[in-house]
VONUMI-982834 format. One line per field, with one value per residue (C-alpha): residue number from 1; residue in three letters; chain; y, z, x. Coordinates in nm, 3 decimals, decimal comma. Layout:
BEGIN
num NUM/... $
residu ALA/... $
chaine A/... $
c2 Y/... $
c3 Z/... $
c1 X/... $
This chain:
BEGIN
num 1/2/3/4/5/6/7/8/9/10/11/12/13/14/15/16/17/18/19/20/21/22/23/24/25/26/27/28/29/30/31/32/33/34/35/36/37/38/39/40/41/42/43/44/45/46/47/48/49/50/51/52/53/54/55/56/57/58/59/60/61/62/63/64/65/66/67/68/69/70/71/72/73/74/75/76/77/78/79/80/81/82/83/84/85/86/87/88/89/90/91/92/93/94/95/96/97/98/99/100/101/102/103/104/105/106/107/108/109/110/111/112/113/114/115/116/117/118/119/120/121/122/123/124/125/126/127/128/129/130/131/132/133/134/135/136/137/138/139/140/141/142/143/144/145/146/147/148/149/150/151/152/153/154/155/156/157/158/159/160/161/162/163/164/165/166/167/168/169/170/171/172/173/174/175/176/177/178/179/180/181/182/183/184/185/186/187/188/189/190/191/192/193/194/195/196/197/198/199/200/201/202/203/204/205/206/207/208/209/210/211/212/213/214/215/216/217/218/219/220/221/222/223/224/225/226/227/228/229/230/231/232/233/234/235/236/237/238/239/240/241/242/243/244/245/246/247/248/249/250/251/252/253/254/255/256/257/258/259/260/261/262/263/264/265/266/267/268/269/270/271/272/273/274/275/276/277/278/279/280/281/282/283/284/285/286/287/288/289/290/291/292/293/294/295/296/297/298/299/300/301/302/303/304/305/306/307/308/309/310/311/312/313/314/315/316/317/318/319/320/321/322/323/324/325/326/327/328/329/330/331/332/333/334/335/336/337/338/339/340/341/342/343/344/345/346/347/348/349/350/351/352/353/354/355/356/357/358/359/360/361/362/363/364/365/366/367/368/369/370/371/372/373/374/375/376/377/378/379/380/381/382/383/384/385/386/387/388/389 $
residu UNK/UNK/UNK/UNK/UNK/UNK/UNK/UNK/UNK/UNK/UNK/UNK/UNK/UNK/UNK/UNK/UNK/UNK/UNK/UNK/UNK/UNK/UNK/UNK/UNK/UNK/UNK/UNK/UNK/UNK/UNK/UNK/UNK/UNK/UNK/UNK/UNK/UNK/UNK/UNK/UNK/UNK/UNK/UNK/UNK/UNK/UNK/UNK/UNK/UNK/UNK/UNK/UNK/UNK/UNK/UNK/UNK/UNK/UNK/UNK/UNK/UNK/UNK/UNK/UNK/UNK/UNK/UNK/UNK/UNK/UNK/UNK/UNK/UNK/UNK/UNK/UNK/UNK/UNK/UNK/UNK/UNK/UNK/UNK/UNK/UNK/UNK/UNK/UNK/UNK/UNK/UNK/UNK/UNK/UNK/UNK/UNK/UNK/UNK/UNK/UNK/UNK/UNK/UNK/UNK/UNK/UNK/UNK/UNK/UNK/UNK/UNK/UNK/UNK/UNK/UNK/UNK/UNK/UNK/UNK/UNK/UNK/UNK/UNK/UNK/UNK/UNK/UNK/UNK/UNK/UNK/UNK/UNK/UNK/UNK/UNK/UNK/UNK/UNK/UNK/UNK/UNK/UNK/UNK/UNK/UNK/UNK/UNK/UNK/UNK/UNK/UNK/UNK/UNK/UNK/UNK/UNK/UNK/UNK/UNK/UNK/UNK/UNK/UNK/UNK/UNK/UNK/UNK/UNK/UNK/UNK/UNK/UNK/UNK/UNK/UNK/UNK/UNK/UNK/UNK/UNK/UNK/UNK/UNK/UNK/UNK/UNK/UNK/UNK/UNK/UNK/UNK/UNK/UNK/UNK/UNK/UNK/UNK/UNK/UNK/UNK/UNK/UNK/UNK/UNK/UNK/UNK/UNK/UNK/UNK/UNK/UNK/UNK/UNK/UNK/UNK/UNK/UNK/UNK/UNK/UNK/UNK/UNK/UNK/UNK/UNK/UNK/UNK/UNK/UNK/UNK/UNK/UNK/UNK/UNK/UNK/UNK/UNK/UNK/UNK/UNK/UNK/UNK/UNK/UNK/UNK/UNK/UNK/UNK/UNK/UNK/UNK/UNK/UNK/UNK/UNK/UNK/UNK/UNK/UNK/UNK/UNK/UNK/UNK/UNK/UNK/UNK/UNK/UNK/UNK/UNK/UNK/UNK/UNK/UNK/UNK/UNK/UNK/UNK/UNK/UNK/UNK/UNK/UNK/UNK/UNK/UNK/UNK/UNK/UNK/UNK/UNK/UNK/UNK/UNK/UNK/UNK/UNK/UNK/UNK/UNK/UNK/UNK/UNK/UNK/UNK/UNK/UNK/UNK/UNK/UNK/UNK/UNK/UNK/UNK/UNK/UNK/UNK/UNK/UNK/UNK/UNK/UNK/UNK/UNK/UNK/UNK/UNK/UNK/UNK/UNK/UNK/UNK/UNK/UNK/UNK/UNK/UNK/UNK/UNK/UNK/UNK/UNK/UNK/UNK/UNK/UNK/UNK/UNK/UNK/UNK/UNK/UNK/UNK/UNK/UNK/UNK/UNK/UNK/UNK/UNK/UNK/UNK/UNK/UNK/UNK/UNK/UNK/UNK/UNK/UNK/UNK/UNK/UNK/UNK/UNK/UNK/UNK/UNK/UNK/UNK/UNK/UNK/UNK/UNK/UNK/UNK/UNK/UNK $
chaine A/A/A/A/A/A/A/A/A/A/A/A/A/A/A/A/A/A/A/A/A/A/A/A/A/A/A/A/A/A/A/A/A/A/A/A/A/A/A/A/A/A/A/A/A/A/A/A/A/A/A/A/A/A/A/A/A/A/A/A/A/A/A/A/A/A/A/A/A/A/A/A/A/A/A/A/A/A/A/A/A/A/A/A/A/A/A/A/A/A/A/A/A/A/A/A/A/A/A/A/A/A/A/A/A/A/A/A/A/A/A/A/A/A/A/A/A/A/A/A/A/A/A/A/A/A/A/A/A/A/A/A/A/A/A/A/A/A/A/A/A/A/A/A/A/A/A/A/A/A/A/A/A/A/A/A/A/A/A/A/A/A/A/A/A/A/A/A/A/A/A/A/A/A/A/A/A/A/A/A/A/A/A/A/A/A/A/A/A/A/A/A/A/A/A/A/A/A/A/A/A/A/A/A/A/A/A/A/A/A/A/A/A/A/A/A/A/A/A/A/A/A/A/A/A/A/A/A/A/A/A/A/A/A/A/A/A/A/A/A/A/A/A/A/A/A/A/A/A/A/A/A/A/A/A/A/A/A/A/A/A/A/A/A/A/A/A/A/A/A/A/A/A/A/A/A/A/A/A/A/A/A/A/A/A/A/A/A/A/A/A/A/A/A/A/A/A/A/A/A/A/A/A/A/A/A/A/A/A/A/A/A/A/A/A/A/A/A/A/A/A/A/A/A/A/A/A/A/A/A/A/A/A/A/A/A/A/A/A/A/A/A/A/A/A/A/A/A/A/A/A/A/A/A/A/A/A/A/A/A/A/A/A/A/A/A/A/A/A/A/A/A/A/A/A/A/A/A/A/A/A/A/A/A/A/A/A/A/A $
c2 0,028/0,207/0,531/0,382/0,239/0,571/0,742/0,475/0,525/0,875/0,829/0,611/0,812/1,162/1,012/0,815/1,137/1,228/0,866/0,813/1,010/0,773/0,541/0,761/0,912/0,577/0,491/0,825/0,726/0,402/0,176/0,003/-0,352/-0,185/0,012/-0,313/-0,504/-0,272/-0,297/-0,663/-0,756/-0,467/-0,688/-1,012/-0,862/-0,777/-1,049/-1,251/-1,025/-1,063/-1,431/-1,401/-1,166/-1,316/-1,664/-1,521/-1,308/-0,943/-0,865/-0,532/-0,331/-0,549/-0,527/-0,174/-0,177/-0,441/-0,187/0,093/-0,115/-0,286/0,097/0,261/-0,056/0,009/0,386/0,337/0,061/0,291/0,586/0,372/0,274/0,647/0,762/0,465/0,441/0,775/1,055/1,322/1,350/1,359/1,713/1,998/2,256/2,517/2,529/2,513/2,759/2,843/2,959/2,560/2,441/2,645/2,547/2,151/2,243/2,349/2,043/1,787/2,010/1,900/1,469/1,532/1,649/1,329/1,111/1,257/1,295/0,932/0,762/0,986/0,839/0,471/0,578/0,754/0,489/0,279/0,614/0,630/0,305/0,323/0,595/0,468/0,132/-0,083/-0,189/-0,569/-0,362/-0,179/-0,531/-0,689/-0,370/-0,385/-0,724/-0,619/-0,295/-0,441/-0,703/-0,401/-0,195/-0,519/-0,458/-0,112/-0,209/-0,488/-0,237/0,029/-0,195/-0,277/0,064/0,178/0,229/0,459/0,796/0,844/0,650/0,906/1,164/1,115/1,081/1,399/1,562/1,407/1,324/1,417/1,164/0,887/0,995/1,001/0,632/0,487/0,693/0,462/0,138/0,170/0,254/-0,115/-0,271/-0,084/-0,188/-0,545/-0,544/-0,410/-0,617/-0,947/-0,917/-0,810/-1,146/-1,354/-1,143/-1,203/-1,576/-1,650/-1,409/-1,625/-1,898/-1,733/-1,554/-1,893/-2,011/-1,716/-1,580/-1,854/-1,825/-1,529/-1,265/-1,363/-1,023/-0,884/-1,035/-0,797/-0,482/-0,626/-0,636/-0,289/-0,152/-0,408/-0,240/0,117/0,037/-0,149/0,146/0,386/0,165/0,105/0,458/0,599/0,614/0,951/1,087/0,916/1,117/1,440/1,441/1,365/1,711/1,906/1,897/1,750/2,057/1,963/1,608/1,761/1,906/1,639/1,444/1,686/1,722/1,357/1,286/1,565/1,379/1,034/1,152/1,325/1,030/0,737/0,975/0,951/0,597/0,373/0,528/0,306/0,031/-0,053/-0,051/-0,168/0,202/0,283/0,165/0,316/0,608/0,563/0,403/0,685/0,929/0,775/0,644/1,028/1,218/0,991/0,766/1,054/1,392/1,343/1,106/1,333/1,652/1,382/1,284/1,656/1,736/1,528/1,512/1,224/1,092/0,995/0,730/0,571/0,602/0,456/0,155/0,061/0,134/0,005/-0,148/-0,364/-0,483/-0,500/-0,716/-0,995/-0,929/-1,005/-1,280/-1,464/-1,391/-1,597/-1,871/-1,966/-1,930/-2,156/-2,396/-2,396/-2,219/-2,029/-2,272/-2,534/-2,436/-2,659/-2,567/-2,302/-2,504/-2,531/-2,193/-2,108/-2,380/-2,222/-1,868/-1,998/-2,134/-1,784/-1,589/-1,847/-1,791/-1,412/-1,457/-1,619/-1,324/-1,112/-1,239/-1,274/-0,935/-0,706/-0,616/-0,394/-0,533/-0,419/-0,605/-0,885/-0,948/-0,931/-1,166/-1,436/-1,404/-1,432/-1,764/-2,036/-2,205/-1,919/-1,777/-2,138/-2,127/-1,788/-1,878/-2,173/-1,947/-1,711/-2,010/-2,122/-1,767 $
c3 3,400/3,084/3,189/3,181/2,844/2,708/2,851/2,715/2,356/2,406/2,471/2,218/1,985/2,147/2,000/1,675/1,480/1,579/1,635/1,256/1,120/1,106/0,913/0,687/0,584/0,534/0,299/0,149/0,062/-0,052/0,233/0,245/0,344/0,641/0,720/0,668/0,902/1,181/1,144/1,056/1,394/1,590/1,445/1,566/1,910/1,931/1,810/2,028/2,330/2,227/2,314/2,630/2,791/2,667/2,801/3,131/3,220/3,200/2,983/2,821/2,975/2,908/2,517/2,564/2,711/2,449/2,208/2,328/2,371/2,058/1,885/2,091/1,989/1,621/1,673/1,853/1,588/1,265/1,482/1,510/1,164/1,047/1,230/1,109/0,772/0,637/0,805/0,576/0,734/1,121/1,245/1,285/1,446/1,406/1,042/1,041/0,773/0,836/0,530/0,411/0,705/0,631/0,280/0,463/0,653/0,358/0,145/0,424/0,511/0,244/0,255/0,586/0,462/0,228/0,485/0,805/0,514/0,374/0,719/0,831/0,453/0,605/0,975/0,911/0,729/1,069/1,205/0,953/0,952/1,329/1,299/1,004/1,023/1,311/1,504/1,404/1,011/1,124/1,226/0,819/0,739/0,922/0,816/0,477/0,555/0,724/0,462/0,240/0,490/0,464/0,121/0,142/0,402/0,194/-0,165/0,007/0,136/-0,205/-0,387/-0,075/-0,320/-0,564/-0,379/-0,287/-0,685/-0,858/-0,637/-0,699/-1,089/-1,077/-1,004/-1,197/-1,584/-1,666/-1,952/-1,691/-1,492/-1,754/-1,848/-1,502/-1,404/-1,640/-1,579/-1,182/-1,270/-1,432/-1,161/-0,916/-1,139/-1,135/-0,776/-0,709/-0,970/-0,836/-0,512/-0,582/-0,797/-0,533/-0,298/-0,521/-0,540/-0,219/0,003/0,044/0,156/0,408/0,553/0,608/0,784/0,982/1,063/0,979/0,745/0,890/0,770/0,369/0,331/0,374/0,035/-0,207/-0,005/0,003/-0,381/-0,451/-0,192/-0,353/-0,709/-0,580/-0,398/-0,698/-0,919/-0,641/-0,595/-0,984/-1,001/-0,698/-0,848/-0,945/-0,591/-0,600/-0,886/-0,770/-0,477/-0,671/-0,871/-0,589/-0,733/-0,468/-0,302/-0,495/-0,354/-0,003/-0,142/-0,339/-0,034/0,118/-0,125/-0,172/0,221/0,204/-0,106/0,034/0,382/0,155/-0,074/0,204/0,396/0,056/-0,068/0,267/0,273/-0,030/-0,084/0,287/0,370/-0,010/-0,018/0,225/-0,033/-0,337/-0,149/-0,035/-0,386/-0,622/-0,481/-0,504/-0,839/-0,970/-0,745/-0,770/-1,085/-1,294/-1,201/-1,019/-1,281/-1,588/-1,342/-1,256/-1,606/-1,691/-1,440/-1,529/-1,905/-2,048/-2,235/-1,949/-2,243/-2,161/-1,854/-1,803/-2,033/-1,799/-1,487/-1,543/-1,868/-1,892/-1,574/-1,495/-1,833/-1,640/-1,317/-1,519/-1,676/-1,425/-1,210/-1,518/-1,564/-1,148/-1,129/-1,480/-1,235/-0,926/-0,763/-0,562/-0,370/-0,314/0,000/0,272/0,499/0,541/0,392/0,078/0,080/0,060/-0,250/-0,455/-0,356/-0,480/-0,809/-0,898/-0,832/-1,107/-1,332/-1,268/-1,331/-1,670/-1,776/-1,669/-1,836/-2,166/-2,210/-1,916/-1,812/-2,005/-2,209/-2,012/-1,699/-1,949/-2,060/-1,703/-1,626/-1,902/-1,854/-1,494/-1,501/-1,661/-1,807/-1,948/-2,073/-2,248/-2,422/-2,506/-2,698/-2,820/-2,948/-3,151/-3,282/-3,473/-3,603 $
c1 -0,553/-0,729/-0,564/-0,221/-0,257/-0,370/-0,081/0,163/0,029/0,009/0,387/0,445/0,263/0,461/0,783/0,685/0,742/1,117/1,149/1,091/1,365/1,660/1,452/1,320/1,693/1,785/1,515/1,599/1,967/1,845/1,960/1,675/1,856/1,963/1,614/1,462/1,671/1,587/1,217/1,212/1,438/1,201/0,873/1,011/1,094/0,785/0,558/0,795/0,703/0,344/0,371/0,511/0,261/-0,004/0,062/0,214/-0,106/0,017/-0,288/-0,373/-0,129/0,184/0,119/0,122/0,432/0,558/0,467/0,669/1,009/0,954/0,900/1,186/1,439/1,357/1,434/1,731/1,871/1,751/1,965/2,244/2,254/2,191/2,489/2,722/2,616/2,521/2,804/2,755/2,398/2,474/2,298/2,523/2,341/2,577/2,472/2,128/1,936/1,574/1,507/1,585/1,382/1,107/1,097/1,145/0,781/0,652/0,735/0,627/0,321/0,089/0,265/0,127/-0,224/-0,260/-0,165/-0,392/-0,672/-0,647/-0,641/-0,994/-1,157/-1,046/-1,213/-1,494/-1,721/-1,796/-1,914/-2,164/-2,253/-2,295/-2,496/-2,740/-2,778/-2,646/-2,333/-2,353/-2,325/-2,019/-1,863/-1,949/-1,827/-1,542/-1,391/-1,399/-1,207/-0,956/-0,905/-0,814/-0,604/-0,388/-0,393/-0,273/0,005/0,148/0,153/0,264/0,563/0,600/0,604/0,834/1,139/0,998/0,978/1,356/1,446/1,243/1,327/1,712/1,633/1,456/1,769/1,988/1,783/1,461/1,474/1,525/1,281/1,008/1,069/1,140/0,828/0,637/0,822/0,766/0,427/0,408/0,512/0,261/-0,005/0,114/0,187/-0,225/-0,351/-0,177/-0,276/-0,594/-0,658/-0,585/-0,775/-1,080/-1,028/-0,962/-1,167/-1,502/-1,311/-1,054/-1,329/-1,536/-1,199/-1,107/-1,459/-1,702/-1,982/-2,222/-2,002/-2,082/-2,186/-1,892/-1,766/-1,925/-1,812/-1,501/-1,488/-1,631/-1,340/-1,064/-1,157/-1,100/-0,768/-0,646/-0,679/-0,579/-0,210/-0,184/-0,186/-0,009/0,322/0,181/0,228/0,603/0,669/0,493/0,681/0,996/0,921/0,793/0,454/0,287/0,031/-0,232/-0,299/-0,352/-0,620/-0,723/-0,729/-0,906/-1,176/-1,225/-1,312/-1,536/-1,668/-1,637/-1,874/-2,087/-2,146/-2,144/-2,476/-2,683/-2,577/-2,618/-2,974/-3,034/-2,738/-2,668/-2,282/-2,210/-2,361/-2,120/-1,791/-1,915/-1,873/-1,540/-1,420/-1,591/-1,365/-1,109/-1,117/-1,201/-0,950/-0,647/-0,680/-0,814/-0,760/-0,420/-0,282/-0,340/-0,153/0,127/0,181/0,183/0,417/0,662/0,633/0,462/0,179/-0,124/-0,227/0,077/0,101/-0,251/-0,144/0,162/-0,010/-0,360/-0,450/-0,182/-0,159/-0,607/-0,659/-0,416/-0,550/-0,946/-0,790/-0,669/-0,957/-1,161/-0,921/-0,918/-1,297/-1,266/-1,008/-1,264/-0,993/-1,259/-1,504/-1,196/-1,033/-1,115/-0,827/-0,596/-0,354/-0,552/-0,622/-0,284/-0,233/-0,495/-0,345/-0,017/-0,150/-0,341/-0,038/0,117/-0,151/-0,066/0,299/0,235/0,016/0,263/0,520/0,303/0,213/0,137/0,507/0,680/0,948/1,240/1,144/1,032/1,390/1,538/1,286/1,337/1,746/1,747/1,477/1,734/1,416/1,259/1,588/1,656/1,302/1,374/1,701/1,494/1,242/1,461/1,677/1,356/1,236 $
């Protein structure tokens, strides 16, 4: 039974890279209602399918095959879409130019790099934990970690838009780029910073709903990762434009550096700290390789000030995140939730304590007027507002 499952993933995974093509062109052109659609309807196949083996019995290897229909229909749909929607790009093979697909290997070479480097930093802390301390550790450990790799799914969802905008912009006005570089930067930063706040608030009590209470210890890894990924997503429209510019090579190696770093740092610190050891070694890293080093070549690369860049990505956007982290702990947002249904009140009400900061100060004023015209009763206070000055 084992074996088969392997070789269905193995399958699965065998055509997940061609397989991801249609989508990714899609994105690319900016058709990201219909790239959307395809996943979305592929998801709710397969959650659907989920059910339904599950309750019928066909165990472990029936959500394997789940997996691979659900994957295949999404490929097949994103395909169908690619070819319908986007003619100028169906392959012609007759005019193929290796010199341009070279130069195509080249350019994803190093995207691949970051990617296969950031997912062995997110792996290899259980493996030291495993081997330092002890397994029940590498389960605390491991509830906190994949708190945050929800995190990172969700922002990245978010900040999906920005690669192929910028990229386009890049090729089109360099003035343009430089100033939707920093307003898509402000809305990374709020995006991280949001989520994180309710993260923060809520986290002690979802855990004592989901998990029960032995796995406390979890909470304060939890935070010291959460503050690392926050910066690291406030900041990772960097990448988005380095890409855009073709100055991307040096965040493979970044990457590359930082999980030498990151398994260097984890060895010495859980010694001493235990598996809070364990995250400052992941989030130290981090916060030097991507929030510093890469942000100031980014923000060189493209042609702006990093002082304001760092303002619209992380000031701004961090002061509202501390501020409403103090005015829900002020509310006894954070020791309320009794139910999940509570939970999810209180989660509500800090992301409305968030909005109001956001709309007070940590967006930049262009959003801020979209904003406040497109809300009728923030666009009549607004009007109110200037009527009296």
């Amino acid at each position: 039974l084992f074996t088969n499952v392997v070789r269905l993933l193995g399958l699965l995974a065998g055509i997940s890279l061609p397989g991801t093509v249609p989508g990714a062109l899609l994105r690319a052109n900016e058709r990201f209602v219909a790239s959307n659609g395809g996943t979305i309807t592929s998801e709710i196949l397969r959650f659907g399918s989920y059910v339904y083996v599950l309750t019928s019995g066909y165990g472990l290897y029936g959500l394997a095959v789940v997996s691979l229909i659900s994957t295949v229909f999404k490929f097949v749909v994103h395909g169908i879409l690619w070819w319908a929607l986007l003619p100028r790009l169906r392959p012609r093979f007759n005019q193929i130019r290796f010199p341009a697909v070279k130069g195509l290997v080249g350019f994803g070479f190093f995207v691949w790099i970051t990617q296969v480097s950031n997912i062995l930093i997110t792996q290899l802390d259980a493996a030291v934990i495993g081997a330092t301390l002890d397994m029940e550790k590498v389960a605390v450990y491991g509830i906190a970690a994949l708190i945050i790799r929800y995190y990172y799914h969700l922002s990245s969802s978010l900040q999906g838009v920005f690669t192929p905008r910028l990229s386009r912009l890049a090729s089109k006005s360099r003035e343009m780029l430089k100033t939707r570089f920093l307003a898509y930067g402000n809305l990374s930063g709020l995006a991280a910073f949001g989520i994180g706040a309710v993260i923060v608030i809520t986290a002690s009590d979802f855990l004592d709903l989901w998990v029960g209470e032995g796995f406390g210890p979890a909470i304060p890894v939890l935070w010291v990762l959460l503050f690392g990924a926050a910066l690291d997503f406030s900041t990772n429209t960097s990448f988005s434009a380095a890409v855009a510019v073709d100055r991307h090579r040096l965040y493979g190696y970044a990457a590359l550096v930082e999980g030498l770093t990151n398994v260097g740092l984890s060895i010495l610190l859980v010694q001493r700290f235990g598996i809070v050891g364990v995250a400052l070694g992941t989030t130290i890293p981090r916060l030097l390789f991507k929030c510093v080093v890469l942000s100031i070549y980014a923000t060189h690369a493209i042609g702006v000030s990093v002082g304001a860049y760092l303002l619209s990505a992380v000031f701004r956007p961090g002061l509202a995140g501390v501020l409403t982290i103090g005015l829900s702990y002020a509310l006894n947002l954070h020791t309320s939730s009794d139910t999940f249904l509570r939970l999810f009140v209180n989660g509500a009400l800090v992301s409305g304590i968030f909005g109001i900061c956001t709309i007070g100060f940590a967006i930049v004023p262009e959003y801020r007027k979209k904003v406040l015209d497109r809300v009728p009763l923030l666009g009549t206070l607004r009007m109110q507002h200037r009527g009296n000055v």
